[in-house]
Biotite code that builds the C-alpha atoms (Angstrom):
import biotite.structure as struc

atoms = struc.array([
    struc.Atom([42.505, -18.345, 4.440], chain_id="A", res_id=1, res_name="UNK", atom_name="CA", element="C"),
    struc.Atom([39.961, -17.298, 1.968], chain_id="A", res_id=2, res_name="UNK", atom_name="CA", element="C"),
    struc.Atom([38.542, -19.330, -0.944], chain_id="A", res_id=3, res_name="UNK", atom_name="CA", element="C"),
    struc.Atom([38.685, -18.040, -4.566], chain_id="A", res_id=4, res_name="UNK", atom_name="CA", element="C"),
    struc.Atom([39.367, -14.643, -3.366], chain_id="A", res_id=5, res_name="UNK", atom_name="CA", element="C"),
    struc.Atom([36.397, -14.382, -1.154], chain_id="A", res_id=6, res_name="UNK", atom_name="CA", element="C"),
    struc.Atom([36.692, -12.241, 1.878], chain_id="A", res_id=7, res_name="UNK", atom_name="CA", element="C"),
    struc.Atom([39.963, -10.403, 0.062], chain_id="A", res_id=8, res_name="UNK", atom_name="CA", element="C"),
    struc.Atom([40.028, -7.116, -1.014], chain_id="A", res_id=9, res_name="UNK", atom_name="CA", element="C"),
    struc.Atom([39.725, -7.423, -4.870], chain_id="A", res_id=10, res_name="UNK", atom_name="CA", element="C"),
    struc.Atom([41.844, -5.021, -7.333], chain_id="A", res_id=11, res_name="UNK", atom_name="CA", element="C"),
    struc.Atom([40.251, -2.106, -6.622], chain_id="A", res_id=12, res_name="UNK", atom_name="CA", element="C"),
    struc.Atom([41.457, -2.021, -2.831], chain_id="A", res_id=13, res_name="UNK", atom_name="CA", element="C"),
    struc.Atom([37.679, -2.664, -1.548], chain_id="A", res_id=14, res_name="UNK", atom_name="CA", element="C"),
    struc.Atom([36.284, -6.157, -1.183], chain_id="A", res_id=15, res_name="UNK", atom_name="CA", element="C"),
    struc.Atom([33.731, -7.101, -4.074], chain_id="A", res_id=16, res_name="UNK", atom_name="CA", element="C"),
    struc.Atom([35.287, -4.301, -6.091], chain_id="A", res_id=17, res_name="UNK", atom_name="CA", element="C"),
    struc.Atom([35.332, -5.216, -10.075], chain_id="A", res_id=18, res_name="UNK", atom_name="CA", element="C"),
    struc.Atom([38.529, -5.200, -12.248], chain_id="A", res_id=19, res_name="UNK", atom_name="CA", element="C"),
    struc.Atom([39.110, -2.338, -14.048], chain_id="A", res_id=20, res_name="UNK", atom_name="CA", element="C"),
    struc.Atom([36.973, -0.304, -11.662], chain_id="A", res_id=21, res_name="UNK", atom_name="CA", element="C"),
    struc.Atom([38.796, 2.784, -10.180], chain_id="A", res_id=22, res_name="UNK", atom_name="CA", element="C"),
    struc.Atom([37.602, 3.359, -6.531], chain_id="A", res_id=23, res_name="UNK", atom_name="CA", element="C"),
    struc.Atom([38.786, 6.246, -4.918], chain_id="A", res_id=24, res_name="UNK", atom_name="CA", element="C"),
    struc.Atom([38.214, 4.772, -1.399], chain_id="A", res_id=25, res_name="UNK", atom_name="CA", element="C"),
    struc.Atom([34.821, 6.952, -0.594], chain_id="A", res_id=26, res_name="UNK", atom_name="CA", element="C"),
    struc.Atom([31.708, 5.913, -1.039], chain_id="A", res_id=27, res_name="UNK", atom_name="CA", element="C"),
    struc.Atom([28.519, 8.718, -1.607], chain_id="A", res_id=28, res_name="UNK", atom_name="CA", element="C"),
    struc.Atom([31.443, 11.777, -1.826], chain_id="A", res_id=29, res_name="UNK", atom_name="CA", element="C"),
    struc.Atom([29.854, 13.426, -5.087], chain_id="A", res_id=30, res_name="UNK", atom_name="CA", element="C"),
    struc.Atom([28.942, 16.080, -2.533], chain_id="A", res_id=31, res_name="UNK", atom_name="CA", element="C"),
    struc.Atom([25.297, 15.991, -3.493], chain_id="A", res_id=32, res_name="UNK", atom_name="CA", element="C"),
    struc.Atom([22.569, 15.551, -0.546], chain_id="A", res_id=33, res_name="UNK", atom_name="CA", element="C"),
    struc.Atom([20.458, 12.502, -1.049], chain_id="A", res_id=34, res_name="UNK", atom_name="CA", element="C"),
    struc.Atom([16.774, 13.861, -0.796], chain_id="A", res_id=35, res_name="UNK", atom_name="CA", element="C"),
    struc.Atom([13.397, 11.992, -1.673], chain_id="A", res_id=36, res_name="UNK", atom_name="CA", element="C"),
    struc.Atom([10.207, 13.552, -3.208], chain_id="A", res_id=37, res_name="UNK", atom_name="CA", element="C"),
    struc.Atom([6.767, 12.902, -1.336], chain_id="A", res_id=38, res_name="UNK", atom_name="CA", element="C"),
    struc.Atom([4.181, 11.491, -4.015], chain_id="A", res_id=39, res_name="UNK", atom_name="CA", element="C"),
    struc.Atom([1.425, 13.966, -4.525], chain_id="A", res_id=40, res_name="UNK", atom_name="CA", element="C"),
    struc.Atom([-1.161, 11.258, -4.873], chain_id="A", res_id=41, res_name="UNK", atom_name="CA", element="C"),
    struc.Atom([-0.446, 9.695, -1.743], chain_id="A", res_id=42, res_name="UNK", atom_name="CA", element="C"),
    struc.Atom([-2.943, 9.154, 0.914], chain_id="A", res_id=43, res_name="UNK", atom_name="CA", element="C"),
    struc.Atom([-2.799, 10.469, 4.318], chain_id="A", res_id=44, res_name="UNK", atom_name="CA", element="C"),
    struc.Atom([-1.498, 8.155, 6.951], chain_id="A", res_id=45, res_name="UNK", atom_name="CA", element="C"),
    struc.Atom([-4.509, 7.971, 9.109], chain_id="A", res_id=46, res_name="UNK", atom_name="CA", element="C"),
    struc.Atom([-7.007, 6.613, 6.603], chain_id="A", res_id=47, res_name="UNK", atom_name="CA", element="C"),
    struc.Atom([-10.179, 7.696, 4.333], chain_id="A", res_id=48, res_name="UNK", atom_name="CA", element="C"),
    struc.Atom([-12.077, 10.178, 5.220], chain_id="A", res_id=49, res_name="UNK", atom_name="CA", element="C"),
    struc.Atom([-14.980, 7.848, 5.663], chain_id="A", res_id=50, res_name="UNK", atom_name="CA", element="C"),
    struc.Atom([-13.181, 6.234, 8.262], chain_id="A", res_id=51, res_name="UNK", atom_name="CA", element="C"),
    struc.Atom([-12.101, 10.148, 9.761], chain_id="A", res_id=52, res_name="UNK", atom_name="CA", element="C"),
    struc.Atom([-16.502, 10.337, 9.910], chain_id="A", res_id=53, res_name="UNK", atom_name="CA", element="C"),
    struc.Atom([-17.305, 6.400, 11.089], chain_id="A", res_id=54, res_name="UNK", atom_name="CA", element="C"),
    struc.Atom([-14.799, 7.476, 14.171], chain_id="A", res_id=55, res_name="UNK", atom_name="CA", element="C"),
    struc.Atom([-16.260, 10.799, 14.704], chain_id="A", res_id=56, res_name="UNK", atom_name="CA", element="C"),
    struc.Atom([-19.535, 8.704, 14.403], chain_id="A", res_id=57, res_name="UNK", atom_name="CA", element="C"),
    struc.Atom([-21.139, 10.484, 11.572], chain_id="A", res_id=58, res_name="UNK", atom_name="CA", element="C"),
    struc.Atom([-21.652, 7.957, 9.718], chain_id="A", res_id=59, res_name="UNK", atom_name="CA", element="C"),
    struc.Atom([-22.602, 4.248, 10.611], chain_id="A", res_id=60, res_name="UNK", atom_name="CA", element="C"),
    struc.Atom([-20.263, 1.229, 9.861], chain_id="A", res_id=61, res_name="UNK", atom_name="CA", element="C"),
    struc.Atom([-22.841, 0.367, 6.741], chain_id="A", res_id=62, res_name="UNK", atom_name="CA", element="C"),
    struc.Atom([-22.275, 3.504, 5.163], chain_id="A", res_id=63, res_name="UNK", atom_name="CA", element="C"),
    struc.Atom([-18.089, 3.512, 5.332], chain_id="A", res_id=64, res_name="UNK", atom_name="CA", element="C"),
    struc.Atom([-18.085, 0.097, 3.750], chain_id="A", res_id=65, res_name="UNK", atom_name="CA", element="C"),
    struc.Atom([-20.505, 1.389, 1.114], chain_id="A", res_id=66, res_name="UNK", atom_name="CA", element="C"),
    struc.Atom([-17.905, 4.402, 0.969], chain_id="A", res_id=67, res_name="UNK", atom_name="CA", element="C"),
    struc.Atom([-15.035, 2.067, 0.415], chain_id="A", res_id=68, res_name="UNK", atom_name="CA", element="C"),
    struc.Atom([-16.257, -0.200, -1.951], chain_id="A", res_id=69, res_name="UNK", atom_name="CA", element="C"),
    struc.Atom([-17.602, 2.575, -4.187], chain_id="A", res_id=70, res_name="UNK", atom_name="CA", element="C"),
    struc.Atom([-13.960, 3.961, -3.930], chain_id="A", res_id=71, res_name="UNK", atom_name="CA", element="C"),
    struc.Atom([-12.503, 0.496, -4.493], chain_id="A", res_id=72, res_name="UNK", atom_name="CA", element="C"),
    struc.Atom([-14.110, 0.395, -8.100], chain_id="A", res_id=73, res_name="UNK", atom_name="CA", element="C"),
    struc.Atom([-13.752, 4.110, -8.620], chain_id="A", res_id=74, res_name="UNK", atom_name="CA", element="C"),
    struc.Atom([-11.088, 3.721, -11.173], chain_id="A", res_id=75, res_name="UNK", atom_name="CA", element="C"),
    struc.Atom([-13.459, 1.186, -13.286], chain_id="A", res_id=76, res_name="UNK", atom_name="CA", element="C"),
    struc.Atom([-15.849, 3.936, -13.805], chain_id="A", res_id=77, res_name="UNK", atom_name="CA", element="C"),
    struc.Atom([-15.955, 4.671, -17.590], chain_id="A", res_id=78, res_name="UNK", atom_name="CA", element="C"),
    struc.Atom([-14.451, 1.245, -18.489], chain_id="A", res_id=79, res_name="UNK", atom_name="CA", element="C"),
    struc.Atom([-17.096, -0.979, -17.444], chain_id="A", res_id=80, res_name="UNK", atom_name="CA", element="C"),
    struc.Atom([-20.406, -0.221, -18.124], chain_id="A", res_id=81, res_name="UNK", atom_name="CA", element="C"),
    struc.Atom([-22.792, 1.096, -15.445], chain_id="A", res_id=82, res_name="UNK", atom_name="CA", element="C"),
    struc.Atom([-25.189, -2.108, -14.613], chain_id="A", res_id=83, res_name="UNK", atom_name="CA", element="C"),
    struc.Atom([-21.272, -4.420, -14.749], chain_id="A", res_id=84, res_name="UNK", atom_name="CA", element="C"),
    struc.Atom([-19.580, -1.390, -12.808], chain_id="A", res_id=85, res_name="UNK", atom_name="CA", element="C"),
    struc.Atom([-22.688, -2.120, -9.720], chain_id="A", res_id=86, res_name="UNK", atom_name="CA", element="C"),
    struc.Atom([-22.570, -5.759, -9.799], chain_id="A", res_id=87, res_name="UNK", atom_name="CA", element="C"),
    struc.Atom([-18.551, -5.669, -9.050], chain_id="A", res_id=88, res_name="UNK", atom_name="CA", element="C"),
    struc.Atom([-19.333, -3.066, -6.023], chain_id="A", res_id=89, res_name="UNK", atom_name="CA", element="C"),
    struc.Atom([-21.996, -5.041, -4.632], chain_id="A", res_id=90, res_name="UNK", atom_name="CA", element="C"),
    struc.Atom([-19.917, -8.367, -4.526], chain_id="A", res_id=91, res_name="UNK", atom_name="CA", element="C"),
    struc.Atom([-17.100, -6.804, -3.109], chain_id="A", res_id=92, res_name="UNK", atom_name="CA", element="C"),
    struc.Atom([-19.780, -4.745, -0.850], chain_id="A", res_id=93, res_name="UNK", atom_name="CA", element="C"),
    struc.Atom([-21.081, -8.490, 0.437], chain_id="A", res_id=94, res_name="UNK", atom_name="CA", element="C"),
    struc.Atom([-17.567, -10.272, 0.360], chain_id="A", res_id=95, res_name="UNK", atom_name="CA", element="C"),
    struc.Atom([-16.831, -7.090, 3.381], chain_id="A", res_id=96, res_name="UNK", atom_name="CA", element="C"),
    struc.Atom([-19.170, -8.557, 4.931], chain_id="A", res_id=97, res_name="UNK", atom_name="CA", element="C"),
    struc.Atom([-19.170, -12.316, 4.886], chain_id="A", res_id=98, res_name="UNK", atom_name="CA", element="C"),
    struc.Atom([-15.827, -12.929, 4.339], chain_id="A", res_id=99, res_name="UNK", atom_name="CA", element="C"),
    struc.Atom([-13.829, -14.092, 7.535], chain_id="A", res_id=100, res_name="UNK", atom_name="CA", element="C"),
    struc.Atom([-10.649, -12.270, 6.471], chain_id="A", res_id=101, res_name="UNK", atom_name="CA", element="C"),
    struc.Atom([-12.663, -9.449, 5.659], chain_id="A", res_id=102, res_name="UNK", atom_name="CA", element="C"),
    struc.Atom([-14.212, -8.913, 8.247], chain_id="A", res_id=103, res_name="UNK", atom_name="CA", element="C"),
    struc.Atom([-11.458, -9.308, 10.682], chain_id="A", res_id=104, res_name="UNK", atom_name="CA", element="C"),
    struc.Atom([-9.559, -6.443, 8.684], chain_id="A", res_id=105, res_name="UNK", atom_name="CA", element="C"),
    struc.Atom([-12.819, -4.428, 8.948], chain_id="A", res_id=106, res_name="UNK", atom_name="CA", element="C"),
    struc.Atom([-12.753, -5.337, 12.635], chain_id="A", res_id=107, res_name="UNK", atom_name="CA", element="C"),
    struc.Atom([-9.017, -3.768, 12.788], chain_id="A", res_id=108, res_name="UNK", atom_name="CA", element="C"),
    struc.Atom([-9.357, -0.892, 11.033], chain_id="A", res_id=109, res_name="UNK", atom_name="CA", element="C"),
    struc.Atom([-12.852, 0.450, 12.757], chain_id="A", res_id=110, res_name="UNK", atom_name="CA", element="C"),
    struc.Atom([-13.056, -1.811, 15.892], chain_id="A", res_id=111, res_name="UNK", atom_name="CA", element="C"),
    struc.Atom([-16.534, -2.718, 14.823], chain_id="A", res_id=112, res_name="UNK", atom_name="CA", element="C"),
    struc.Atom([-18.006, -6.049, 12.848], chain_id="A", res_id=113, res_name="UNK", atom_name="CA", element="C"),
    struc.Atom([-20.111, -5.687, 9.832], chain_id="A", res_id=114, res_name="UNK", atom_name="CA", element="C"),
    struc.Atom([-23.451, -7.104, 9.790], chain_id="A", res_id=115, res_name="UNK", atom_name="CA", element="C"),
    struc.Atom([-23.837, -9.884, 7.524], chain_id="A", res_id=116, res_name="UNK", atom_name="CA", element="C"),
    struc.Atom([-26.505, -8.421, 5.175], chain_id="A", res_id=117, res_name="UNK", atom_name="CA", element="C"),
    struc.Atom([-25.531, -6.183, 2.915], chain_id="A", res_id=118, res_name="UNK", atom_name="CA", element="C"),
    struc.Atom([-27.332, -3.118, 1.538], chain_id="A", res_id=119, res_name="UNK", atom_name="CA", element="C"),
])
């Protein structure tokens, strides 16, 4: 026995179907194929190509976090003004480096700690 009409098919045949709504008893049959669109901006899978270079060995663990913090304020550039636009990569530079959670993602994503001073 159902309470106020839960679990019961409501008026349009299905369950949780509204009143007044017409259901033919299909669901998706417009015919149409459901298809999604990549994102062109969307990075590859695999990573940066910094880290493509650290794992090739390149480049040294120093230089890929220098790499990724210069991208990770990339998008500042030309809103912040060039001495403020440094001092925000060089933090975030030093937090890559002494922060614990940091540094354990660095860990995972290159196998390899950084050192603790910063360049």
């Amino acid at each position: 026995m159902g309470i106020d009409g839960i679990g019961k098919p409501g008026p349009g045949g299905l369950p949780g179907s509204l009143p007044g709504a017409e259901s033919s008893g299909t669901v998706g049959s417009s015919g149409e194929e459901f298809k999604v669109q990549r994102s062109s901006g969307a990075e590859r899978v695999g990573g940066s190509d910094a880290l493509g270079r650290l794992e090739r060995g390149e480049i040294a663990l120093e230089d890929y976090l220098d790499a990724r913090s210069a991208e990770a304020v990339r998008h500042l550039e030309g809103k912040l003004p060039a001495d403020q636009l440094e001092f925000v990569q060089q933090t975030l530079r030093e937090q890559l480096a002494t922060d614990p959670v940091l540094i354990e993602l660095v860990r995972r994503a290159t196998g390899k700690l950084p050192s603790e001073k910063a360049e």
